[in-house]
Backbone as ProteinMPNN parsed JSONL, in Angstrom:
{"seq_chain_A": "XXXXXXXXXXXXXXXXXXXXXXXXXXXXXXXXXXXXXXXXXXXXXXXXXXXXXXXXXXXXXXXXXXXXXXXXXXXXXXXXXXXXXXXXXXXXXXXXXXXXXXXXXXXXXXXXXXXXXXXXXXXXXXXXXXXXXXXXXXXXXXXXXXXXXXXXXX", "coords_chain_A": {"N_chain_A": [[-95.544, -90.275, -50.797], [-92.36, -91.556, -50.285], [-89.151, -91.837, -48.453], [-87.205, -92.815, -49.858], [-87.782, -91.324, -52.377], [-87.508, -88.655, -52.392], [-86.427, -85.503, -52.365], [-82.533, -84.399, -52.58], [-81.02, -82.504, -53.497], [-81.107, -78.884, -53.589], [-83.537, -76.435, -53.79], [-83.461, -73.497, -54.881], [-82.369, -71.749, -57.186], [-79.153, -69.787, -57.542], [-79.038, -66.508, -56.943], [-79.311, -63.663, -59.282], [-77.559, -61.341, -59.116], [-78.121, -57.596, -59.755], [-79.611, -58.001, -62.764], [-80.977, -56.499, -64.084], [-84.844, -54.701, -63.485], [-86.684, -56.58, -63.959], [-85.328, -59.268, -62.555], [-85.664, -58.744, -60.023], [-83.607, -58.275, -58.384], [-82.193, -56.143, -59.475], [-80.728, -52.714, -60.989], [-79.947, -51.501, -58.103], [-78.942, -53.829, -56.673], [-79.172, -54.486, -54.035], [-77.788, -52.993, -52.638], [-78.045, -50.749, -51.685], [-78.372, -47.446, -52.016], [-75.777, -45.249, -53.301], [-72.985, -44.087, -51.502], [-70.146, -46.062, -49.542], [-70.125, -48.346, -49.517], [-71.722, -49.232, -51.302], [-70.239, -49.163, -53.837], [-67.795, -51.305, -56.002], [-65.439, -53.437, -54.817], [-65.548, -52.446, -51.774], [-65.126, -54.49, -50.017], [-62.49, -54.883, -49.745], [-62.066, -53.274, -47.279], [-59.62, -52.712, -44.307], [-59.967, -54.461, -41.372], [-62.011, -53.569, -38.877], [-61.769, -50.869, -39.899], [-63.443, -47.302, -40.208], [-64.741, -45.841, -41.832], [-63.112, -43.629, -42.301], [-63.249, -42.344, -39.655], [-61.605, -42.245, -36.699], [-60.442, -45.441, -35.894], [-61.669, -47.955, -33.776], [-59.817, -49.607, -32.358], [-57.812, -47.53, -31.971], [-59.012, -45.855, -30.36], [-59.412, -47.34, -27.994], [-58.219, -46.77, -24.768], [-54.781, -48.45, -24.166], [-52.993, -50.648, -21.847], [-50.396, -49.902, -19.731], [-46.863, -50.417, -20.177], [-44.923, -53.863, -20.351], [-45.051, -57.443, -20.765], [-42.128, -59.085, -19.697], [-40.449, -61.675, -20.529], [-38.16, -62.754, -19.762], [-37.919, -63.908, -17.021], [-36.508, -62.212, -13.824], [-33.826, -63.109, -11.463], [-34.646, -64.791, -8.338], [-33.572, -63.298, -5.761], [-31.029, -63.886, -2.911], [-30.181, -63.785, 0.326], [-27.099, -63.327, 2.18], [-27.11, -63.811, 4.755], [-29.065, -65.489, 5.073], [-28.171, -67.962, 4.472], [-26.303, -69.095, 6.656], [-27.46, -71.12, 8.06], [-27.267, -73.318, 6.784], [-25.493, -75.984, 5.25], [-22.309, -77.584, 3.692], [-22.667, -78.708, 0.626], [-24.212, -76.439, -1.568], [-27.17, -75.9, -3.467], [-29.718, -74.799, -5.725], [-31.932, -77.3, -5.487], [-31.298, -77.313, -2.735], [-31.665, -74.95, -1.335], [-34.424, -74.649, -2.055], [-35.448, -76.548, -0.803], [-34.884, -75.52, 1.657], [-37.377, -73.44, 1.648], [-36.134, -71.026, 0.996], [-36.146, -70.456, -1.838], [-38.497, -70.066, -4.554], [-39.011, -72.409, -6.191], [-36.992, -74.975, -7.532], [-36.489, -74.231, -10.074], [-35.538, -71.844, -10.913], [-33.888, -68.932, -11.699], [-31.379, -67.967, -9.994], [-29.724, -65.357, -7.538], [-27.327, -64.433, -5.284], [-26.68, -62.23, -2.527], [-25.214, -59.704, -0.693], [-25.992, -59.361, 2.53], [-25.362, -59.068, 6.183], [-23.756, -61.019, 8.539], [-22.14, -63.797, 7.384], [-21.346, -67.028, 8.176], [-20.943, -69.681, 7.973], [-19.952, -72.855, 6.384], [-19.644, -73.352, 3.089], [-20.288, -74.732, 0.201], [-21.167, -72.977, -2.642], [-23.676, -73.443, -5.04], [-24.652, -72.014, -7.793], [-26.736, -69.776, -9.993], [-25.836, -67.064, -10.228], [-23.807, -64.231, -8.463], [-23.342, -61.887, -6.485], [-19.683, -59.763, -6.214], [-19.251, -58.963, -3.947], [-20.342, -60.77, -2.731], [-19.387, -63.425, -2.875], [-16.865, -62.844, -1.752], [-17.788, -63.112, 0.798], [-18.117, -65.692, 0.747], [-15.656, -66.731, 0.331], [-14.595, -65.826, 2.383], [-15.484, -66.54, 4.959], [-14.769, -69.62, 4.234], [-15.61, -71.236, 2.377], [-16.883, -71.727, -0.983], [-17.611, -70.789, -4.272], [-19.056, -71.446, -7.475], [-20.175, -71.116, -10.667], [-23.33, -72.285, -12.259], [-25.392, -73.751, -14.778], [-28.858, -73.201, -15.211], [-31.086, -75.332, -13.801], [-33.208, -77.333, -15.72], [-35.718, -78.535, -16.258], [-36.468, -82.265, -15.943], [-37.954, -83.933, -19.082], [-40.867, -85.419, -19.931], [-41.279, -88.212, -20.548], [-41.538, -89.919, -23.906], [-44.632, -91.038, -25.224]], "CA_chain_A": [[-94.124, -90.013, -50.916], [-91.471, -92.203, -49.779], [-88.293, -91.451, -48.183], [-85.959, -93.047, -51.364], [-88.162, -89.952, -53.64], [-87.098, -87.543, -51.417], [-84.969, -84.5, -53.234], [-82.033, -83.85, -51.82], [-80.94, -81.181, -54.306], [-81.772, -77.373, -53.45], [-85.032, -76.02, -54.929], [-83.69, -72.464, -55.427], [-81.172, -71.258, -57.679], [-78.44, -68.832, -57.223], [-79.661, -65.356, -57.432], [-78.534, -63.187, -60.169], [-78.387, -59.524, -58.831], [-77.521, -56.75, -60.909], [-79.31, -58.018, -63.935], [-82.326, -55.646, -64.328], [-85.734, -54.573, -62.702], [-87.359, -58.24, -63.235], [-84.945, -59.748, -61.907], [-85.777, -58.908, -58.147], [-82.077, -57.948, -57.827], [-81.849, -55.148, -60.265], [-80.659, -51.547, -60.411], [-78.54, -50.834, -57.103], [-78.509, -55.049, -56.488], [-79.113, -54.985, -52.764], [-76.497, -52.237, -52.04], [-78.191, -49.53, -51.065], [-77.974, -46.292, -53.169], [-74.127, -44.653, -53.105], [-72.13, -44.88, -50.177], [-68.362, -46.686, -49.622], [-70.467, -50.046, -49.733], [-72.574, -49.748, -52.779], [-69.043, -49.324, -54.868], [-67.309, -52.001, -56.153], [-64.503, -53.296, -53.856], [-65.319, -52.529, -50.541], [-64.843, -55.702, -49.237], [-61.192, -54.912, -49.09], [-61.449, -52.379, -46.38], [-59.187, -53.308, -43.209], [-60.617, -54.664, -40.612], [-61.696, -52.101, -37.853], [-62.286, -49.441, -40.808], [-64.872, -46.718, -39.595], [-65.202, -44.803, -42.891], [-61.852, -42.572, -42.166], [-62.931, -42.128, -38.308], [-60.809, -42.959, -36.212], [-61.372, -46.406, -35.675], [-61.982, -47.915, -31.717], [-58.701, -49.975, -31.555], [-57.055, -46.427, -31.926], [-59.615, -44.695, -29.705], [-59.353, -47.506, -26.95], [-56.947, -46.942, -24.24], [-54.083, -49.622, -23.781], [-52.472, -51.371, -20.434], [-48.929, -49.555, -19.464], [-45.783, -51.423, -19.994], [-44.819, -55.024, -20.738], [-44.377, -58.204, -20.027], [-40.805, -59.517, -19.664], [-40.425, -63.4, -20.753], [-37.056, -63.178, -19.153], [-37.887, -63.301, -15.145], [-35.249, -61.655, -12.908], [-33.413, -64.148, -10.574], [-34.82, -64.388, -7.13], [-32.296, -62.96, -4.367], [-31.144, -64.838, -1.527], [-29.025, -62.877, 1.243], [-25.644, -64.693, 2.798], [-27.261, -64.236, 6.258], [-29.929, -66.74, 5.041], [-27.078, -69.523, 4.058], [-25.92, -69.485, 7.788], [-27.702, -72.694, 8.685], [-26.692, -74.862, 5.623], [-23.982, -76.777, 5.566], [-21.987, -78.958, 2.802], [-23.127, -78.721, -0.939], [-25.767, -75.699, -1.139], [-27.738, -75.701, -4.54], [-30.981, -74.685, -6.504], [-32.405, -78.136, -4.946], [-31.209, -76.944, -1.288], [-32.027, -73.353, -1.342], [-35.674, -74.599, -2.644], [-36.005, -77.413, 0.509], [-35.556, -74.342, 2.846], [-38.288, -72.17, 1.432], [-35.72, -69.43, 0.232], [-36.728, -69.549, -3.215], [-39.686, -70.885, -5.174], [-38.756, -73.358, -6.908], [-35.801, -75.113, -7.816], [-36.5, -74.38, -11.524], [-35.205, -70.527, -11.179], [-32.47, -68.665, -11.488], [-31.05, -67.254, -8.12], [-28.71, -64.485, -7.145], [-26.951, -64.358, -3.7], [-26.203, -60.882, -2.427], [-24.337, -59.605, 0.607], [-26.533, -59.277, 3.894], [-25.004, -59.641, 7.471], [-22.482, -62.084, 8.028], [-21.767, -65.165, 6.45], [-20.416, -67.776, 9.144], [-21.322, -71.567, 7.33], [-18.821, -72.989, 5.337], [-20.521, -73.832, 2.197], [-19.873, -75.025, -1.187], [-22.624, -72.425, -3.58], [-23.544, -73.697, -6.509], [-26.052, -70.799, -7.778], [-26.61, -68.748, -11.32], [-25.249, -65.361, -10.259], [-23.346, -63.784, -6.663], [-22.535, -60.446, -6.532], [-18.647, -60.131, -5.504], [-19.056, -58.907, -2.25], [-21.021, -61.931, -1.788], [-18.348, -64.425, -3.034], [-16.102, -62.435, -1.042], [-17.961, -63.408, 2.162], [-17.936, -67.383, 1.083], [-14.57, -67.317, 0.65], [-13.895, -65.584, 3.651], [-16.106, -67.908, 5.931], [-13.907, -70.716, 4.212], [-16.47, -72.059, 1.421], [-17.096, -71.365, -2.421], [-18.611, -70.349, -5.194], [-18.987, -72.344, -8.271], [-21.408, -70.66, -11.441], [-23.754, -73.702, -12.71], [-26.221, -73.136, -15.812], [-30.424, -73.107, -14.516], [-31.244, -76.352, -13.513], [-33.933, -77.607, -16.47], [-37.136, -79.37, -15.506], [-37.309, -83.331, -16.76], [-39.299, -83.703, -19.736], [-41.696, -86.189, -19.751], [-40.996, -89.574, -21.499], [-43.045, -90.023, -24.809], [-45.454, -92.492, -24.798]], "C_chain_A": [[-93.359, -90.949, -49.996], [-90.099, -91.859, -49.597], [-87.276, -91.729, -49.24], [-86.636, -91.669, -52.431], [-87.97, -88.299, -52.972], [-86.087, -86.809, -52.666], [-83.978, -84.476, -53.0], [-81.024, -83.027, -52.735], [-81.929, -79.83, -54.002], [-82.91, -77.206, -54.479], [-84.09, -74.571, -55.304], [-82.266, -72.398, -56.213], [-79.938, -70.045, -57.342], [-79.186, -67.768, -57.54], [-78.741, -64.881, -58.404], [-78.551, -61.546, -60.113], [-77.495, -58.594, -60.295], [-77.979, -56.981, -62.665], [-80.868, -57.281, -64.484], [-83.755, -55.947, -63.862], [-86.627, -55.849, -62.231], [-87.186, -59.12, -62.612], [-85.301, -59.938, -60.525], [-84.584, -58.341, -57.7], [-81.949, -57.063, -58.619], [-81.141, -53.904, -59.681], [-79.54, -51.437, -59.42], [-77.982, -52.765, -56.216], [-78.262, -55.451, -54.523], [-78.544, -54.258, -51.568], [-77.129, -51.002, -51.237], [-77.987, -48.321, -52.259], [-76.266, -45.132, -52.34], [-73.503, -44.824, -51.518], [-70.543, -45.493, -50.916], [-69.173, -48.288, -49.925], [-71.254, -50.37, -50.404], [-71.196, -49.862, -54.03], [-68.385, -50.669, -54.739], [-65.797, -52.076, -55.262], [-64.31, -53.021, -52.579], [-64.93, -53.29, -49.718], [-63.176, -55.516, -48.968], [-60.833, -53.755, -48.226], [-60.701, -53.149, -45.2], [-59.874, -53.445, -42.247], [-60.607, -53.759, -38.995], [-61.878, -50.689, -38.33], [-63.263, -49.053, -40.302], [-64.81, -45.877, -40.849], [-64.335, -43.757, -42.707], [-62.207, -42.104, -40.675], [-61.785, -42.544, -37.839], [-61.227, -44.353, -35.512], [-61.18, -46.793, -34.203], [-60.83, -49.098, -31.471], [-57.562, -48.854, -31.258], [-57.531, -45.742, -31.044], [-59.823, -45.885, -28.374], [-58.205, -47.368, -26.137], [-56.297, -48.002, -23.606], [-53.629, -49.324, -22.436], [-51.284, -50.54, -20.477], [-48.2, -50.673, -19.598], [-45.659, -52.559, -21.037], [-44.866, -55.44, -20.38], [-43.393, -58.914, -20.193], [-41.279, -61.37, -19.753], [-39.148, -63.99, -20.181], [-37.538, -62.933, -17.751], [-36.649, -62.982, -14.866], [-35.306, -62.757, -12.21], [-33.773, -63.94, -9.052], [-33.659, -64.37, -6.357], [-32.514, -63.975, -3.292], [-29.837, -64.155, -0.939], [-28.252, -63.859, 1.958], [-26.139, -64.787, 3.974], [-28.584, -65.205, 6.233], [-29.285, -67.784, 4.808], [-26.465, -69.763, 5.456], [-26.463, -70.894, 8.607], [-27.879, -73.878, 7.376], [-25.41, -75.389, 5.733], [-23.725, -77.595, 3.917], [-22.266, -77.77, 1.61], [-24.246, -77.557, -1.151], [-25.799, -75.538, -3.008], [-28.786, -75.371, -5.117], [-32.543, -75.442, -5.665], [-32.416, -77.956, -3.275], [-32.069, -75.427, -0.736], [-33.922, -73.569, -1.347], [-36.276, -75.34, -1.184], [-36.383, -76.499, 1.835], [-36.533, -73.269, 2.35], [-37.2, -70.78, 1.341], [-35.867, -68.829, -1.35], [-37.749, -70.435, -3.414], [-39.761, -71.847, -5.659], [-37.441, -74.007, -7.288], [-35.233, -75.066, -9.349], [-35.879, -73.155, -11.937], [-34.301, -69.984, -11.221], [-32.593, -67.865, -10.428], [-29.736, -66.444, -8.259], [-28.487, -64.594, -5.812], [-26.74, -62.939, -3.756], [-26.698, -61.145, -0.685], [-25.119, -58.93, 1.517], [-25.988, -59.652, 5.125], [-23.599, -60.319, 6.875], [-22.773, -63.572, 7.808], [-20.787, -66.215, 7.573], [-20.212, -69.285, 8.282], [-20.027, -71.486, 6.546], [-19.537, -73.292, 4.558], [-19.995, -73.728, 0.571], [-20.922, -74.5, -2.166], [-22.578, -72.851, -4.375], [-24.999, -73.058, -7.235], [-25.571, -70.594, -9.776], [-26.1, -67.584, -11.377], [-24.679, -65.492, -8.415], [-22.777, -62.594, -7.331], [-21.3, -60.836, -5.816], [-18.414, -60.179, -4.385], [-19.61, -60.363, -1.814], [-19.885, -62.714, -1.892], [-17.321, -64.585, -1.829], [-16.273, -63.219, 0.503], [-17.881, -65.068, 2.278], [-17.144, -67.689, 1.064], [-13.502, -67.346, 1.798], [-14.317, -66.278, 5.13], [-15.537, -69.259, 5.457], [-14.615, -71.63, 2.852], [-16.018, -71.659, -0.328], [-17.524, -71.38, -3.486], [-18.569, -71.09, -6.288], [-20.828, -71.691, -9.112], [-21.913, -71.815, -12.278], [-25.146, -72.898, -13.585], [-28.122, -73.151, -14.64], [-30.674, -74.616, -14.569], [-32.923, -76.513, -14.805], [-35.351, -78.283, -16.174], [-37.025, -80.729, -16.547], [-38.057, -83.191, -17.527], [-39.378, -85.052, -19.947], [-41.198, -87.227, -21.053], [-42.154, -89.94, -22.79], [-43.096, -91.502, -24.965], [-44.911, -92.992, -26.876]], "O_chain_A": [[-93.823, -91.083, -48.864], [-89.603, -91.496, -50.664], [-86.479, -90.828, -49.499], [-85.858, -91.113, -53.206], [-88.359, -87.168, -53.263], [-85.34, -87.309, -53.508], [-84.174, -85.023, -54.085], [-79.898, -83.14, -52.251], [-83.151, -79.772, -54.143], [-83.094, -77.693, -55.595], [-83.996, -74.614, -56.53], [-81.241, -72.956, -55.822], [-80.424, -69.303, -56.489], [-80.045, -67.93, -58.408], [-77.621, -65.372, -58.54], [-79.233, -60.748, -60.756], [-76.737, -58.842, -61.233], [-77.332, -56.544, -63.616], [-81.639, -57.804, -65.289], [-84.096, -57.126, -63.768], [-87.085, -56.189, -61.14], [-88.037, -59.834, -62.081], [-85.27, -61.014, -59.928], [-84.563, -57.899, -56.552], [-80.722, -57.046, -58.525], [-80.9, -53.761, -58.482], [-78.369, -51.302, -59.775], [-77.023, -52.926, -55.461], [-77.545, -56.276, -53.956], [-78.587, -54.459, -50.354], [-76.609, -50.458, -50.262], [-77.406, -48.548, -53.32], [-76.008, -44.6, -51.26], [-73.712, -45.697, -50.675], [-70.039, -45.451, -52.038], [-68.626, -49.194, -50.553], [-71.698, -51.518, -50.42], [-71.287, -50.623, -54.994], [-68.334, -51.222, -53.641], [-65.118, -51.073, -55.043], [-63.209, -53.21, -52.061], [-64.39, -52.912, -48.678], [-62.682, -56.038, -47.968], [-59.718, -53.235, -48.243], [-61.117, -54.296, -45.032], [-60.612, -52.482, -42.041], [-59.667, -53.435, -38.269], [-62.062, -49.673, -37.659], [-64.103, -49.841, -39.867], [-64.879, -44.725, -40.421], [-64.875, -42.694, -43.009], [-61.344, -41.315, -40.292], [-60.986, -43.18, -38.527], [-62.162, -44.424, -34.714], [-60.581, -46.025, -33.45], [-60.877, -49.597, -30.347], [-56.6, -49.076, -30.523], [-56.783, -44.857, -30.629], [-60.51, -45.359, -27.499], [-57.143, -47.773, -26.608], [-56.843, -48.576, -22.664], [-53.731, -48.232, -21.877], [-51.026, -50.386, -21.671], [-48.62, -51.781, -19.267], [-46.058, -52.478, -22.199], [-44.855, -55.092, -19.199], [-43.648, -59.714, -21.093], [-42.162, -62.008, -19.18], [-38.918, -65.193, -20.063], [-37.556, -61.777, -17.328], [-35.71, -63.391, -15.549], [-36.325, -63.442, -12.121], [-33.253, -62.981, -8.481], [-32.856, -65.301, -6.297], [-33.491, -64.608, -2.892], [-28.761, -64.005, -1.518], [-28.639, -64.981, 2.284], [-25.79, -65.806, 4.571], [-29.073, -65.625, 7.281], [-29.962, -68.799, 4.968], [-25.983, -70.895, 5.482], [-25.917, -71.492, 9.535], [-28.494, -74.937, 7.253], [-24.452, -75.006, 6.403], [-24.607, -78.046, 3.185], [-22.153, -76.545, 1.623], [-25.361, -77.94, -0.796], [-24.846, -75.194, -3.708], [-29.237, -76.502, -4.929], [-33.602, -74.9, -5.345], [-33.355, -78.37, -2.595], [-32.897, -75.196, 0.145], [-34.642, -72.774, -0.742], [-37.251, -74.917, -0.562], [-37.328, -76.505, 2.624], [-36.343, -72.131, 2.78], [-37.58, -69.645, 1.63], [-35.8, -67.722, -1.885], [-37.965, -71.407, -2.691], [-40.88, -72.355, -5.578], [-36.601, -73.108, -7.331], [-34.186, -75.518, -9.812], [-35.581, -73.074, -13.129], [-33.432, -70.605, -10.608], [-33.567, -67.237, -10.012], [-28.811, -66.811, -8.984], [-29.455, -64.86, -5.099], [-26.616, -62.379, -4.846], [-27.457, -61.793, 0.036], [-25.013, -57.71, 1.399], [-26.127, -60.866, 5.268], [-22.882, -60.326, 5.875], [-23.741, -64.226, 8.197], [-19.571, -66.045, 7.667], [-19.087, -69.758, 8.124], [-19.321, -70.54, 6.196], [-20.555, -73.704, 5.114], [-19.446, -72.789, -0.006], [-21.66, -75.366, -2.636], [-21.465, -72.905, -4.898], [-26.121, -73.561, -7.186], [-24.652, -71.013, -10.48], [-25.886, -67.022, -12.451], [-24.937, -66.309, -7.531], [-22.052, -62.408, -8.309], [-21.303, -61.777, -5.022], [-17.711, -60.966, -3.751], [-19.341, -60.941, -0.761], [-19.235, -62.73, -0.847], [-16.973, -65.573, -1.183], [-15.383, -63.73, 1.183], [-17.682, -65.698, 3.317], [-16.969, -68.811, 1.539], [-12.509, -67.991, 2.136], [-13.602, -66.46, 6.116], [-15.772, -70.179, 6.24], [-14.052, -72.645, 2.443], [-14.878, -71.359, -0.68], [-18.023, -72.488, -3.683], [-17.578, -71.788, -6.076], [-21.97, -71.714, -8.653], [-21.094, -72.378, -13.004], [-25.735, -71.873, -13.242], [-28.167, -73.1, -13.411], [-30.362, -75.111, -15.652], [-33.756, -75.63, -14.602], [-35.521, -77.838, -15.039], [-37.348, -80.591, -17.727], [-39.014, -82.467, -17.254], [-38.421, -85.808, -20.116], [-40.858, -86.933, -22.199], [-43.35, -90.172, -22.613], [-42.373, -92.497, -24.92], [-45.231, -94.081, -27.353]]}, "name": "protein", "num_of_chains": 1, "seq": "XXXXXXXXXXXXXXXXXXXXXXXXXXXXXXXXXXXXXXXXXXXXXXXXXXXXXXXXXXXXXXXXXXXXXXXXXXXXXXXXXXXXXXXXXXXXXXXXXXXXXXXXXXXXXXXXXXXXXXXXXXXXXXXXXXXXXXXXXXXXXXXXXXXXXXXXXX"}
């Protein structure tokens, strides 16, 4: 034999169940005798079917809660803006370790006093807070969430 006389066509044929005892496949065709999965059509039970149990995504118990895709805005208290000066923003707030990132949205709210003069430029201030930048001489100014660069396509 030589590799060019080689077969490469299947030797066996399809089976043919269901077509009587000589077959090999006759009679109940592989199925089993009665049952939900010797009848025609089972194949469209849902997936997870237990035969009318209750099935085990119903009988496991789930996690509490959610999770929110909107984060809340990290706080920042007016008696932490006392040693800034000038322009205070997203980018400033982030250099002093008062928030995480400069990618987030931020709320101010009213702690202590407020001495700095300072120009805020934030996503939210409660009024009292405002109150205290305008009364230390500064002010408030609402600016959208600062966006993150996106990357230049190649």
């Amino acid at each position: 034999m030589k590799y060019n006389d080689l077969s490469v066509n299947k030797n066996t044929r399809p089976s043919r169940k269901g077509r009587g005892i000589s077959a090999g496949q006759g009679k109940t065709a592989g199925r089993g005798t009665k049952g939900q999965k010797a009848r025609a059509g089972h194949n469209k039970m849902p997936r997870g079917f237990m035969g009318g149990q209750r099935a085990i995504m119903q009988a496991v118990p789930k996690l509490k809660g959610f999770k929110s895709y909107h984060p809340k805005a990290e706080i920042v208290y007016t008696d932490r803006l006392n040693d800034l000066k000038g322009k205070v923003d997203n980018f400033t707030l982030a250099d002093k370790s008062l928030i995480s990132s400069p990618y987030v949205k931020v709320k101010i709210i009213t702690r202590g006093e407020l001495t700095a003069k300072i120009e805020l430029e934030t996503q939210f201030a409660s009024k009292s807070a405002i109150e205290a930048i305008k009364k230390a001489g500064g002010s408030f100014k609402k600016v959208a969430i600062v966006q993150r660069a996106k990357k230049a396509e190649k």
